[in-house]
C-alpha positions as CSV (number, residue, x, y, z in Angstrom):
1,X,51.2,-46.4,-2.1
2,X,51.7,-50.0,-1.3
3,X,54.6,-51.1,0.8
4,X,56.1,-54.4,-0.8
5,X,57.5,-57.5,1.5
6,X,61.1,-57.1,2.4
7,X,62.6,-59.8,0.7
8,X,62.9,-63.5,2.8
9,X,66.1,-63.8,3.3
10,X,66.9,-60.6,4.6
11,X,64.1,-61.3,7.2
12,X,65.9,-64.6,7.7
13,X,69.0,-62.9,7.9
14,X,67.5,-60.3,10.6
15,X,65.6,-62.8,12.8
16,X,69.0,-64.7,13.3
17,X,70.7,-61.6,14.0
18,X,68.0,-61.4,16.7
19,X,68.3,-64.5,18.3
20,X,71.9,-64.1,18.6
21,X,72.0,-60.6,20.4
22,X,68.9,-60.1,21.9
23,X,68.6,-63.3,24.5
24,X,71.3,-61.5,26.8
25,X,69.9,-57.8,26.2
26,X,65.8,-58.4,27.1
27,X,65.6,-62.2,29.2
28,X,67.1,-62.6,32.3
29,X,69.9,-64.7,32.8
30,X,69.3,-68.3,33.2
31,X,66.6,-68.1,31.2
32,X,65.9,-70.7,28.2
33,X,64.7,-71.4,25.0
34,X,64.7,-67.9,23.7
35,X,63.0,-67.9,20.6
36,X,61.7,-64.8,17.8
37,X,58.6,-65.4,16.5
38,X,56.1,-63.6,13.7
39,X,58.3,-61.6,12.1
40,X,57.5,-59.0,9.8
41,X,59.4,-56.4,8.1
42,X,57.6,-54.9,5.5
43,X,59.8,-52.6,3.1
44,X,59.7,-49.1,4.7
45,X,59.9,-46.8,1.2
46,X,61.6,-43.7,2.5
47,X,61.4,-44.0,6.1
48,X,63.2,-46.2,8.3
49,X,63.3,-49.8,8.7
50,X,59.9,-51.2,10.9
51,X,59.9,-54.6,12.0
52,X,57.2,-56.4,14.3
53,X,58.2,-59.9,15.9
54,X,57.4,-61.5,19.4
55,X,60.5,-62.3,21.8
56,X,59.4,-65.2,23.8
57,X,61.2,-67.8,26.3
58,X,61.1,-69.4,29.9
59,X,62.2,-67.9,32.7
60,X,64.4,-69.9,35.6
61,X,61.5,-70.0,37.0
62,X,59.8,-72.4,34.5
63,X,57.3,-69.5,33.5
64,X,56.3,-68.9,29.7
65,X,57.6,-65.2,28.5
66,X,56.7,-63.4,25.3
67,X,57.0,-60.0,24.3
68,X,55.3,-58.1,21.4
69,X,57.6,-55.5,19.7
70,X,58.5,-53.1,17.3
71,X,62.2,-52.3,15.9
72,X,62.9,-49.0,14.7
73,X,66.3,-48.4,12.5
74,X,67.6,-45.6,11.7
75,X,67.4,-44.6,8.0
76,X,70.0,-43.8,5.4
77,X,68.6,-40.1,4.8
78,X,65.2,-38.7,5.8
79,X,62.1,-36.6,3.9
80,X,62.4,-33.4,6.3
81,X,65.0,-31.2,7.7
82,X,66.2,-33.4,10.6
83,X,69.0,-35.4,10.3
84,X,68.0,-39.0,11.4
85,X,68.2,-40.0,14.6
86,X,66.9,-43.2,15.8
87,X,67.9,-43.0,19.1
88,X,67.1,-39.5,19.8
89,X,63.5,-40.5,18.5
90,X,63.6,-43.1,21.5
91,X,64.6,-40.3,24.0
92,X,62.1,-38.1,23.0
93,X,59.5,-40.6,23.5
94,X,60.6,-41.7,26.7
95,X,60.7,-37.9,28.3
96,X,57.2,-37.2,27.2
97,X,55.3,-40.8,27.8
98,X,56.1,-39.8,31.7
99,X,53.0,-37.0,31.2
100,X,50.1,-37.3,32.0
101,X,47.8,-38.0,28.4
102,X,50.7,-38.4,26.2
103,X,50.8,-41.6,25.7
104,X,53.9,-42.7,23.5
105,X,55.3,-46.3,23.1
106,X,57.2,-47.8,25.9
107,X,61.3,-48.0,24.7
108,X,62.2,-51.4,25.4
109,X,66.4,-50.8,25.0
110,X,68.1,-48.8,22.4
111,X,71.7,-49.5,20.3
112,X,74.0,-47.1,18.6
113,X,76.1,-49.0,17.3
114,X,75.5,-49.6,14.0
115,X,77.8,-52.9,13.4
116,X,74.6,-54.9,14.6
117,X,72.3,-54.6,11.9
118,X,73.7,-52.0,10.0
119,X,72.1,-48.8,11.3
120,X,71.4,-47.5,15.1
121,X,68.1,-48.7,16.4
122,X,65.7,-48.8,19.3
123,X,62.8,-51.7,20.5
124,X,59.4,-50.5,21.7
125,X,56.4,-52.4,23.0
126,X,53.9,-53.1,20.5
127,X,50.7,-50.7,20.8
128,X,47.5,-52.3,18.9
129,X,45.0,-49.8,17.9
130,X,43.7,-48.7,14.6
131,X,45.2,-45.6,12.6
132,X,43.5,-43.3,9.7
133,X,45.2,-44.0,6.8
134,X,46.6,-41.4,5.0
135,X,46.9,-43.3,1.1
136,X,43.4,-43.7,0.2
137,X,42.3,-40.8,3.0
138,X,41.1,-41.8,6.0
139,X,38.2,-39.3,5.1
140,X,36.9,-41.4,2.2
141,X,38.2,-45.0,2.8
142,X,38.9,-47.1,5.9
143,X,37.4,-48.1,9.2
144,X,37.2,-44.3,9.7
145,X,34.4,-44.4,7.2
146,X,32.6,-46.9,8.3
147,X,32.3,-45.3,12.2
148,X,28.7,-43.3,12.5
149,X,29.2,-39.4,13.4
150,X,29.0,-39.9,17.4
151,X,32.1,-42.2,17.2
152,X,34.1,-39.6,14.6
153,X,33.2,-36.9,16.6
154,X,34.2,-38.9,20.0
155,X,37.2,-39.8,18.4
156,X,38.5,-36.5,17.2
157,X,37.8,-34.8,20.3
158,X,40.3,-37.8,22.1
159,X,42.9,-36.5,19.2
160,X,42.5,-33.2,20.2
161,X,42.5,-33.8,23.9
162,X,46.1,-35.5,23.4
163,X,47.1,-32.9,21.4
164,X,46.1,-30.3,23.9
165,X,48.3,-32.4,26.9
166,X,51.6,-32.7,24.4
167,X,51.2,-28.8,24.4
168,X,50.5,-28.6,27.9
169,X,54.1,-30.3,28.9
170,X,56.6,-27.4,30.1
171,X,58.8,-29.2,32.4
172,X,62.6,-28.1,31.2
173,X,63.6,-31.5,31.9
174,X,61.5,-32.8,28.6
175,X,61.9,-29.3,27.1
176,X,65.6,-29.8,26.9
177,X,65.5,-33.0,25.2
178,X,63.8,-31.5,22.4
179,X,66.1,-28.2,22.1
180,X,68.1,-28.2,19.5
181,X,71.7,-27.7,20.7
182,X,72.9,-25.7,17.7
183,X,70.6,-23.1,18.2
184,X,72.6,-19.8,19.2
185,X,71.8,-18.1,22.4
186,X,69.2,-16.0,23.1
187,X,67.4,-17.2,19.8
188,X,63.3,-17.8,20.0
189,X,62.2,-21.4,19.5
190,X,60.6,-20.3,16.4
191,X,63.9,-18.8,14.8
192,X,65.6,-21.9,15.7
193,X,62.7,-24.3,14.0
194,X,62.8,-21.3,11.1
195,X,66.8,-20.8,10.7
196,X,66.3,-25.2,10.3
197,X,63.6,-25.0,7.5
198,X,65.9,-22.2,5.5
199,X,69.0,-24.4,5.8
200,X,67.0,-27.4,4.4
201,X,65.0,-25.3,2.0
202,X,68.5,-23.6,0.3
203,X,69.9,-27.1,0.5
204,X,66.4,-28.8,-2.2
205,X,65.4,-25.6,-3.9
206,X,67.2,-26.7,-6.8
207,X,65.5,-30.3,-6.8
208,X,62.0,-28.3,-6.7
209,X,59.8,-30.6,-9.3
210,X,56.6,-28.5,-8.6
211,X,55.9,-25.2,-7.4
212,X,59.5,-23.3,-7.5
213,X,57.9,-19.6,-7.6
214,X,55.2,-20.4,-5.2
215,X,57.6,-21.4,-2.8
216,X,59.9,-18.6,-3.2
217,X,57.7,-16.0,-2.5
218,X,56.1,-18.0,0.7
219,X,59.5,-18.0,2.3
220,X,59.6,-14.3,1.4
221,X,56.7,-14.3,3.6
222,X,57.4,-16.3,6.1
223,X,61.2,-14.9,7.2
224,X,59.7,-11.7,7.0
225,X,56.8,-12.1,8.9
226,X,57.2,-14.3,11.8
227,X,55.0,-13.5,14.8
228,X,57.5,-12.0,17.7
229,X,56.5,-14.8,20.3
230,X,59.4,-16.3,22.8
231,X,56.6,-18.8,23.6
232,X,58.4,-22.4,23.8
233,X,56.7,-25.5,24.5
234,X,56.5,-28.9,22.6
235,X,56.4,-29.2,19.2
236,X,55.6,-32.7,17.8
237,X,56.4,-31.8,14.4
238,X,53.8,-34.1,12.4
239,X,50.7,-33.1,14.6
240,X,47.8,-35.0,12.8
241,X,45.4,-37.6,13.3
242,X,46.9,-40.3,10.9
243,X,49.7,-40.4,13.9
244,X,47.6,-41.3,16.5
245,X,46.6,-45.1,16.9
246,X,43.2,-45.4,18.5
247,X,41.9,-48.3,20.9
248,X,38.4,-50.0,20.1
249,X,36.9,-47.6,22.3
250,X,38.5,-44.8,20.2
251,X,40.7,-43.5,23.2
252,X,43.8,-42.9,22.3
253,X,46.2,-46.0,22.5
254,X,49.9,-44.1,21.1
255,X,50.9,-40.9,19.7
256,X,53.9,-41.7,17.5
257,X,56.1,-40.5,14.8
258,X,58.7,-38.1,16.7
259,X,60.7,-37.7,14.4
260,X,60.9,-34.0,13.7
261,X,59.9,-33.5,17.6
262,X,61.0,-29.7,19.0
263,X,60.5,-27.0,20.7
264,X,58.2,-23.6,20.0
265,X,54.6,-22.1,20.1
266,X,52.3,-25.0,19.5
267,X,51.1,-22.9,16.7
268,X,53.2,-24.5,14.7
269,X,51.6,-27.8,15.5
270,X,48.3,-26.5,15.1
271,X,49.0,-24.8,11.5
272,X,50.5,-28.6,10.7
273,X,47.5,-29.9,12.0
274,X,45.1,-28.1,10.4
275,X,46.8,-28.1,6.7
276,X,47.2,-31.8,7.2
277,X,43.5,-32.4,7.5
278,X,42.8,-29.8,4.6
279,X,45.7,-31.8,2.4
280,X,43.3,-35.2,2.9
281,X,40.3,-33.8,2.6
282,X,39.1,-31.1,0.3
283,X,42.2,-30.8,-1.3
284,X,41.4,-34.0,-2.9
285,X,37.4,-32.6,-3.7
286,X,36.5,-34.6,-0.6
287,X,33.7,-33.3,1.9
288,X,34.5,-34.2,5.7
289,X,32.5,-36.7,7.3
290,X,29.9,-36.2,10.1
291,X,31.6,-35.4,13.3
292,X,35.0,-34.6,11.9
293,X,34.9,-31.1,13.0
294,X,36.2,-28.0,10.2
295,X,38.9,-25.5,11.3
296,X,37.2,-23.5,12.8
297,X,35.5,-26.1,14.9
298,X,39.2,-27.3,15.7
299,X,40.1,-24.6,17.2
300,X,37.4,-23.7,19.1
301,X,37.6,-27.3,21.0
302,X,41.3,-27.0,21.3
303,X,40.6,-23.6,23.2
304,X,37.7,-25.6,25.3
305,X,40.1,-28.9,26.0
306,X,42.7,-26.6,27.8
307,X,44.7,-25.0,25.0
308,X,46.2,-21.8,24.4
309,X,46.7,-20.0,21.2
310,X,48.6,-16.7,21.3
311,X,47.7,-15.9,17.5
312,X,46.1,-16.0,14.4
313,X,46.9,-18.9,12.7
314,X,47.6,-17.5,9.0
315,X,51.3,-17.5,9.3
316,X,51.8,-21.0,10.4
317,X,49.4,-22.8,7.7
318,X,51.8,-21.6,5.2
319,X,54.5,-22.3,7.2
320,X,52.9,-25.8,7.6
321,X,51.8,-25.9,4.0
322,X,55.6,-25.1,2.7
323,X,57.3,-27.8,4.3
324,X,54.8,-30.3,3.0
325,X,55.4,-29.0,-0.3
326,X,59.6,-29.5,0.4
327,X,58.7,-33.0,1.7
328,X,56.4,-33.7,-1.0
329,X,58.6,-32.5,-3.7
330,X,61.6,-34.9,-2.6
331,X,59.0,-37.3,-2.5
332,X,58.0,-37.0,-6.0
333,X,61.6,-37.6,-7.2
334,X,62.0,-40.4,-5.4
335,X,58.5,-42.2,-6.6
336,X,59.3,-41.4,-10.1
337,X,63.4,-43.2,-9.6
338,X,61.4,-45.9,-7.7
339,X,59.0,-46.7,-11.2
340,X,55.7,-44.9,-10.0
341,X,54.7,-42.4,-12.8
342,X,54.8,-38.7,-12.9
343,X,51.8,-37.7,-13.0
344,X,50.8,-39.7,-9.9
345,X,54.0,-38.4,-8.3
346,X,53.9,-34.6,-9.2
347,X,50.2,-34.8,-7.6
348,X,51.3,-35.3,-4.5
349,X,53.3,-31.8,-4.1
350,X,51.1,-30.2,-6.5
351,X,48.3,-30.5,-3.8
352,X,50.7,-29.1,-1.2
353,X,51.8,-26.2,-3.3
354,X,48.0,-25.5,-4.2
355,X,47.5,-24.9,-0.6
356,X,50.5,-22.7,-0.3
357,X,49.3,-20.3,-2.5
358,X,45.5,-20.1,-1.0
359,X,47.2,-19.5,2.3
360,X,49.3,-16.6,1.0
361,X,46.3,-15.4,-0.9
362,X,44.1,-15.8,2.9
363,X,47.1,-14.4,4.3
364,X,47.4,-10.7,2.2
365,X,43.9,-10.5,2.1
């Protein structure tokens, strides 16, 4: 799906706003010639605003200044089963870039309120790296493609590696960031980040465009079947590679997208993980490339890297599987009142749902 320009005098409109409020907030006083350069703030769909521009200006000093960076607004409503939070977004990444391999964007400053450009928002310094695309698949189109197998294969074990150190964080300092503060005493992790997903799903199950009875019986499944673990660690919540910018060297250069960011077993990362990759690939009647690893191979480096995994992972690809279909479905509605047609838009949960039911099937089996 292609993201059109947001239009120019709203970029004209923002870049003022800008130069008017940032000088005092991000250059130090006596500074001069504050100026905000190259910006670019491409229409967001469904997500929140995303703008890239350069801060520059002189210091007292006399000395040239410039700073590359991203603004992050808070949107009007949001595709999963968080409420938005811009800000807590920020927090989040701040607790976990302090660990050792996660490495998140540095936050620049953050603002609540929203009478300064109509929404909360946060700054962050600019990371530049590439990042498999998700829309055409990074396993059929992109740079991704064009990388031989050594260079897939290095640069999925760096994903996993990065994966395997968000896991390993268990400091209740970060931990507590992440909890969320409604969740009654004494309740597991996972029947916190479950109780969430029922509230949401009751809330859409009557806006269900694809799938309906597939759905209902997987959250028969999935309430009744939930693995007893009090195992509580992070949870990144959108665990996959297309959120994962990668250097030239294919290390890892930012892990990003926190949006849904939580605490439980990493199994439910790993379930998202896995699904994800399934969703892009054969899903779609692709083959993986050489050197992207299949699920079983996942795991198995996972386990090598320094990760643990409790259980199997049955229940949490239809977990994972059944909030892409909820996501997906909204999604749908929302493509079709935008002007994109409906078959193209139905496909898009229709894969998810597909999945659902071959997990359910691998699950009773």
């Amino acid at each position: 799906m292609s993201r059109a320009a947001t239009p120019l005098h709203q970029e004209q409109r923002l870049g003022e706003t800008l130069r008017e409020w940032l000088p005092s907030r991000l250059a130090p006083e006596g500074h001069r010639d504050f100026r905000i350069l190259d910006l670019d703030a491409p229409d967001a769909g469904f997500s929140g605003q995303t703008v890239f521009f350069t801060a520059s200006w002189t210091t007292p000093e006399g000395t040239p200044t410039s700073l590359e960076l991203v603004l992050r607004m808070q949107s009007a409503d949001h595709q999963l089963f968080t409420q938005p939070d811009a800000l807590r977004q920020a927090e989040v990444m701040r607790a976990l870039g302090h660990h050792r391999g996660v490495v998140t964007p540095k936050i620049v400053l953050e603002e609540c309120d929203s009478a300064v450009l109509g929404a909360p928002f946060y700054l962050m310094a600019r990371v530049h790296g590439r990042v498999p695309s998700d829309v055409p698949s990074w396993h059929k189109r992109g740079w991704t493609v064009e990388l031989d197998a050594g260079d897939r294969q290095r640069m999925y074990d760096n994903a996993l590696h990065a994966l395997v150190s968000v896991h390993s964080v268990d400091d209740d300092a970060t931990l507590s960031v992440l909890r969320d503060p409604a969740m009654q005493p004494g309740t597991s992790a996972l029947q916190g980040y479950l109780d969430r997903l029922q509230k949401w799903y009751e809330e859409r199950r009557s806006e269900l465009v694809v799938g309906a009875d597939v759905l209902a019986s997987a959250w028969a499944v999935l309430s009744s079947s939930a693995p007893d673990t009090r195992t509580e660690g992070v949870v990144w919540g959108d665990a996959r590679v297309g959120n994962i910018a990668f250097s030239d060297d294919l290390s890892v250069a930012a892990l990003f997208d926190w949006e849904t960011a939580s605490t439980g077993p990493p199994e439910i990362d790993l379930g998202w993980w896995l699904m994800f990759e399934r969703y892009l690939c054969e899903s779609l009647g692709f083959t993986r490339l050489d050197g992207v690893p299949d699920d079983e191979a996942i795991m198995r480096r996972y386990r090598e890297l320094g990760g643990h995994v409790e259980t199997d992972l049955g229940y949490y690809t239809i977990l994972a599987a059944f909030v892409l279909s909820l996501v997906t479905n909204r999604l749908a509605r929302l493509l079709v009142q935008g002007g994109l047609d409906e078959d193209t838009a139905r496909s898009y949960p229709t894969a998810a749902v597909t999945l659902v039911q071959r997990y359910l099937d691998e699950f009773s089996s």
